[in-house]
C-alpha positions in Angstrom: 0.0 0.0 0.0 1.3 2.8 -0.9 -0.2 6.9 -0.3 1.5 10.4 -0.7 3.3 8.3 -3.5 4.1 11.9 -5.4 4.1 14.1 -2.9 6.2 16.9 -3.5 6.3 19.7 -0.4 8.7 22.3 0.5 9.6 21.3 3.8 12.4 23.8 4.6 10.5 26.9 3.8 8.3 26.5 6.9 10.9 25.4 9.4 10.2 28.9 10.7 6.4 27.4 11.3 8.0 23.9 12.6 10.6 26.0 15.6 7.6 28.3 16.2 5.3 25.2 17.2 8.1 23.1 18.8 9.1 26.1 21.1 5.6 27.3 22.1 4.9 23.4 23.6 8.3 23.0 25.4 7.5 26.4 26.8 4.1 25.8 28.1 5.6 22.2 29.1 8.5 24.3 30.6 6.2 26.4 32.7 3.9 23.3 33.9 7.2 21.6 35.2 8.5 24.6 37.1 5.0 25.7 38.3 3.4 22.8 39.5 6.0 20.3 39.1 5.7 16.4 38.2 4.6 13.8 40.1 6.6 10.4 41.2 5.1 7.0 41.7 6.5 4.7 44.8 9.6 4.0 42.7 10.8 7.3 43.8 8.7 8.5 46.3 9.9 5.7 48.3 6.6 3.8 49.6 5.8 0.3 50.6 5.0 -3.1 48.0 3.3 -6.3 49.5 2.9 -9.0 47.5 -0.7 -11.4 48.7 -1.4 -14.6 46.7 -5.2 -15.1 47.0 -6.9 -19.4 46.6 -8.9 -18.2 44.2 -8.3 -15.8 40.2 -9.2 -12.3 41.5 -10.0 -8.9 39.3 -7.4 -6.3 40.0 -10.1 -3.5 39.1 -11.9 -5.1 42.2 -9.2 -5.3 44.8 -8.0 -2.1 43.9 -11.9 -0.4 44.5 -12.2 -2.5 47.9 -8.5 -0.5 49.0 -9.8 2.5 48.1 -10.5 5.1 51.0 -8.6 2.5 53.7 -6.0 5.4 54.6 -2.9 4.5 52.6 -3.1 7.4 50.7 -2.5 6.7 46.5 -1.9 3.1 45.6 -0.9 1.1 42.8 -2.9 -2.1 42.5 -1.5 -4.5 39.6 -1.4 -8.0 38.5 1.4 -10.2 40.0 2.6 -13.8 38.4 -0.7 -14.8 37.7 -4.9 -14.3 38.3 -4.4 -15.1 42.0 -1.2 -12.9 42.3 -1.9 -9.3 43.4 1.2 -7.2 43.8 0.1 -3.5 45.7 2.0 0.0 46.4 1.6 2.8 48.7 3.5 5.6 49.6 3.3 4.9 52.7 6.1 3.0 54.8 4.5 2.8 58.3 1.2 2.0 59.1 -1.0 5.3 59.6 -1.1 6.1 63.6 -4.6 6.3 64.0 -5.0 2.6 61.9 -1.6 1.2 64.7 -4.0 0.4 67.6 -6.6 -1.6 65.6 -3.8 -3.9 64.3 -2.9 -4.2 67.8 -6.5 -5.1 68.8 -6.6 -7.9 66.5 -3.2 -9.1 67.4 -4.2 -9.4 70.9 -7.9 -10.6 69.9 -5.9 -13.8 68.3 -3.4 -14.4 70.9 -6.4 -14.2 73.5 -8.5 -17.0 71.4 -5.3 -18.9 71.4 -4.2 -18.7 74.6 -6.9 -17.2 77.3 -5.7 -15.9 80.3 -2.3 -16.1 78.8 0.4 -14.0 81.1 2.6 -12.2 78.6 4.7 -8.5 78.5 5.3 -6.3 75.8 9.0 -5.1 76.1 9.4 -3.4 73.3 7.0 -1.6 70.8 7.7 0.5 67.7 5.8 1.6 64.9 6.7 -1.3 63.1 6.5 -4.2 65.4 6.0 -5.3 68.8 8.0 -7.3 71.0 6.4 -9.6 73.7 8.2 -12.0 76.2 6.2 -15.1 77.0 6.2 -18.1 80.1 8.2 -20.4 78.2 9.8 -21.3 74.9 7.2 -23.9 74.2 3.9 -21.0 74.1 6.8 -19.0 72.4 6.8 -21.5 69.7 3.5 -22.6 69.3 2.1 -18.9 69.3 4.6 -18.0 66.7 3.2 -21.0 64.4 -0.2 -19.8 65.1 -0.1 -15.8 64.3 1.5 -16.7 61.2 -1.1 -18.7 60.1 -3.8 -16.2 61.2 -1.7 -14.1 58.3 0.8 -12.0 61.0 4.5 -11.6 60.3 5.8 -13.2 63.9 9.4 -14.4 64.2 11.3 -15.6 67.2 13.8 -13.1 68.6 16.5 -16.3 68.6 16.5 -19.8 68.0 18.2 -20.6 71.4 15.9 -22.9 73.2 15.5 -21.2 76.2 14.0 -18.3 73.8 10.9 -16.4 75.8 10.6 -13.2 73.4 8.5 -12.7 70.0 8.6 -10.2 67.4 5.2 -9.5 65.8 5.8 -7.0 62.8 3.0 -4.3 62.0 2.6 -3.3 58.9 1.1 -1.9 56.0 0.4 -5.2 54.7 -1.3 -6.4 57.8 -4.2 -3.6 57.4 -4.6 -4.7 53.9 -5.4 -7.7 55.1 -7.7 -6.9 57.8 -9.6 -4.8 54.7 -9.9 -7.7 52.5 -10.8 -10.2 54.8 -14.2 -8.4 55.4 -14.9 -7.7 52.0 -13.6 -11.1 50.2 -14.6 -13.4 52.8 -15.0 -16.4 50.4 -11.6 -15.8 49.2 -8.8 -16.8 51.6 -5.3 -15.2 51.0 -1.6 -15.0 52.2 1.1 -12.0 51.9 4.2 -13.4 50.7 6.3 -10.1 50.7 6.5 -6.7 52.3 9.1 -4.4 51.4 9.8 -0.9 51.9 11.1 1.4 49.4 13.4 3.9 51.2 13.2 7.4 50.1 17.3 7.2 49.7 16.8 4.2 47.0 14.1 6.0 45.1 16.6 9.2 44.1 18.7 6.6 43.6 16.2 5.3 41.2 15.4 8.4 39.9 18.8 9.5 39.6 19.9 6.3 37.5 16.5 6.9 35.1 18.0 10.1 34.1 21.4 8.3 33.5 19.9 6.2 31.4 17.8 8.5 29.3 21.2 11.1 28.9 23.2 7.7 28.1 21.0 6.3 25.5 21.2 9.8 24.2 24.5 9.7 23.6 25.3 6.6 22.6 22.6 7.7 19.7 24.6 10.2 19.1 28.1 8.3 18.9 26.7 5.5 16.8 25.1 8.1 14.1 28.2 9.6 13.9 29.8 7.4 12.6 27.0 5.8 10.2 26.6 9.1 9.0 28.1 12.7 9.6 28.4 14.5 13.2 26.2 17.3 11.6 23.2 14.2 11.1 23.7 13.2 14.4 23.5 16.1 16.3 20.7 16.8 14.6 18.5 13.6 15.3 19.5 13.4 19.3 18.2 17.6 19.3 15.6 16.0 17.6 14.8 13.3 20.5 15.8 15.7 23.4 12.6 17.9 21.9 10.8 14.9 22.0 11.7 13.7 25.7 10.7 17.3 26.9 7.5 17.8 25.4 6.3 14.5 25.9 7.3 15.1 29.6 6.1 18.7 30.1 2.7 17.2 28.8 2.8 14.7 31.8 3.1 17.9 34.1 -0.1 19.8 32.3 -2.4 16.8 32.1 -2.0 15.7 35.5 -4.9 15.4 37.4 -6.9 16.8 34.3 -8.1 13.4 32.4 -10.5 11.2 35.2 -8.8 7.8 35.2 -5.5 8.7 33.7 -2.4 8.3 36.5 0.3 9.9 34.9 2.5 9.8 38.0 6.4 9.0 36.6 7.9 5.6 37.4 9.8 2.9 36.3 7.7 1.8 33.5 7.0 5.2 32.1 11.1 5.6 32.4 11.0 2.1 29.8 8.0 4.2 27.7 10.8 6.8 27.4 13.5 4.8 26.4 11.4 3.1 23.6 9.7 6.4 22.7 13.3 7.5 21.9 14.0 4.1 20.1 11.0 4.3 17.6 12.0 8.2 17.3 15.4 7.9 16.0 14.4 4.5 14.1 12.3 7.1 12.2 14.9 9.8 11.8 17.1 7.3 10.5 14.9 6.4 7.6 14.9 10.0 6.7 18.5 10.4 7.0 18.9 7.4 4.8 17.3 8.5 2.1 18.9 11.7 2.5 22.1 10.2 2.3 21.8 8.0 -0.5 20.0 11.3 -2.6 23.4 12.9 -1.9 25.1 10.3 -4.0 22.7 10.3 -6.9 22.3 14.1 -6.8 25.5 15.4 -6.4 24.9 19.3 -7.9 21.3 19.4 -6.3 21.5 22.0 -3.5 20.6 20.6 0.4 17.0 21.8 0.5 15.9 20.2 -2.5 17.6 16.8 -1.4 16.5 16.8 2.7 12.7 18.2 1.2 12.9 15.2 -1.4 14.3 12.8 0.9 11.1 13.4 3.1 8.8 13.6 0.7 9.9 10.4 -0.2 9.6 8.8 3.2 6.7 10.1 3.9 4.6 7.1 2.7 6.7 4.8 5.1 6.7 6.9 7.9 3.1 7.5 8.0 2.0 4.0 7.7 4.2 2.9 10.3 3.2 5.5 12.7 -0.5 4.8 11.7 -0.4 1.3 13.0 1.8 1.9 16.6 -0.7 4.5 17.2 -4.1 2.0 16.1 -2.3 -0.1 18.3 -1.6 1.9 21.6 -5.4 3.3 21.3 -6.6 -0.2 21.6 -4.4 -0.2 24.7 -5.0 2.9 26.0 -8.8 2.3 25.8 -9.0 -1.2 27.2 -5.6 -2.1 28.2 -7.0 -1.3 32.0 -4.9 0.7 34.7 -1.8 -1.2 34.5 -1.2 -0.2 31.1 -2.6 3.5 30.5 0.1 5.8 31.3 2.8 3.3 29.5 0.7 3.5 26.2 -0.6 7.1 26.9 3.1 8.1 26.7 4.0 6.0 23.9 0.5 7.4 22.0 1.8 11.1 22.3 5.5 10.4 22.2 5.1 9.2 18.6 2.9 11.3 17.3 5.2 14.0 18.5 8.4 11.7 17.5 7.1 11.8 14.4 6.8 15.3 14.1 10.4 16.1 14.6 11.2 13.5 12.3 9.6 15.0 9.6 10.0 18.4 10.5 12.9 19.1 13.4 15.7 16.7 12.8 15.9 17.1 8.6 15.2 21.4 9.3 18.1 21.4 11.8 20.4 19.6 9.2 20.0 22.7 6.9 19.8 25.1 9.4 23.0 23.9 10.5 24.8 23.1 7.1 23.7 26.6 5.7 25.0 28.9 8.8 28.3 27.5 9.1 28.6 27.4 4.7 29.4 23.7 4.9 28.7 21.1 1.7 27.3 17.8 3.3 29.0 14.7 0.9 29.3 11.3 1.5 
């Protein structure tokens, strides 16, 4: 299939249109950013991620209504190993104060069915566990056994066998639980893993996902250096450092704007980056290919007419294949459920905007450049 098959558009003479329209959304991106900032999911907020494995498949757009409003603030509810695998977020890395005694209450409640009249002391109590010294080692062990199969985190301080003290952790996980159990009675469930995400390891995080944009940016810029001409190359990475920022400034003016849409940046919208800027210069490439190889044939033709007929000449491919990734991430977007819609959101507008420069930044800033410094491109 082929369309725009004669095409034949001057390009060049409206790069003054192309910088006009690419400025005006990095600055309203710009001002969105520094105005009301961006927002950071758990993996570098620093937050809290339990992992429960239910008996029965469960539907994550269910557990994650029955967590709403329990006091853990935002949450990320997604689908973990398989339908009975539920892996959830918070921002939160301590249970909330005024949710610490009712934990308590049901600790006790269970240690009382257990073991009535039971003489124990707490000897140490934090806001992440509780320590209590029992009679003997036997009740020590047989109490540990049975809190952790009423779904509590209890460990023995030591495995001497004259060991009196137990360590019952409280935690975020142990109010999800207390949550579901009312509302999914029917459905009987474990936590496998709590772990906390420190603030410290999530600038880490965030600190390495910037390496790792700026790296791939450069190593773009290395490897088309060579293939082609520095002038090519610095041209296609301005090209996909336009695209990171004005895909990124839209995250800051859309937030909190579209019902349903999370656009908090994390992890997987630091991957949706990285491929945006993987499609982009795939794209630019093209373009530069066909620029290239018109060089060769066209030897007296001056640079506009080759870069304008190089994209004319692309343009059939590079619409076609931008057609179907964005058919695609709209299917996605639409029914691809939470999990998916910010990662295919970004992807949506990153390549309709990566398109864009490709046609219309990274060719215009070839010329601009060749024609200010008075320098003949040959290969």
């Amino acid at each position: 299939m082929r369309i725009f098959e004669n095409l034949n558009v001057d390009f060049l003479s409206k790069r003054k249109l192309f910088y006009t329209i690419s400025a005006a959304l990095f600055l309203i991106g710009l001002i969105n950013v520094i105005f009301r900032g961006l927002e950071f999911g758990i993996d570098f907020n620093g937050g809290s991620e339990i992992i429960l494995q239910f008996q029965n498949p469960v539907e994550i757009s269910d557990i994650r209504a029955k967590l709403e409003n329990t006091g853990l603030g935002n949450i990320e509810v997604k689908t973990f190993g398989g339908e009975t695998g539920v892996l959830v977020r918070t921002e939160l890395q301590e249970i909330p104060k005024q949710i610490y005694p009712r934990i308590l209450g049901n600790i006790e409640e269970t240690i009382n069915k257990n073991f009535p009249g039971l003489e124990k002391r707490v000897i140490d109590s934090s806001a992440n566990s509780l320590t209590y010294e029992l009679p003997n080692p036997d009740t020590t062990n047989r109490l540990a056994d049975i809190l952790n199969k009423a779904g509590f985190q209890a460990t023995e301080v030591s495995g001497e066998p004259d060991n009196k003290q137990l360590i019952v952790s409280v935690g975020i996980a142990d109010w999800i639980k207390e949550n579901l159990k009312q509302k999914m009675p029917d459905n009987p469930f474990k936590v496998l893993r709590e772990q906390k995400v420190g603030p410290k390891v999530g600038a880490e995080l965030k600190q390495d996902a910037v390496i790792a944009i700026f790296a791939s940016l450069m190593a773009i810029l290395i490897y088309l250096g060579f293939r082609f001409k520095f002038i090519f190359a610095f041209g296609a990475v301005l090209a996909l450092f336009h695209d990171v920022l004005i895909t990124l400034g839209l995250y800051s003016v859309l937030y909190g704007l579209i019902p349903g849409l999370n656009l908090e940046i994390d992890l997987t919208i630091v991957g949706a980056f990285l491929t945006l800027i993987g499609y982009s210069v795939n794209d630019t490439v093209v373009v530069f290919d066909r620029v290239r190889e018109n060089l060769k044939i066209h030897k007296t033709l001056p640079l506009a007419d080759i870069i304008n007929m190089s994209v004319n000449k692309t343009m059939s491919r590079t619409i076609l294949t931008g057609g179907t990734a964005l058919i695609t991430l709209f299917v996605l977007l639409i029914l691809g459920g939470e999990v998916l819609r910010a990662f295919s959101f970004t992807l949506f507008f990153g390549i309709i905007i990566g398109t864009y420069s490709s046609i219309f930044v990274a060719s215009c800033l070839v010329y601009e450049y060749a024609s200010r410094a008075k320098k003949r491109v040959q290969f």
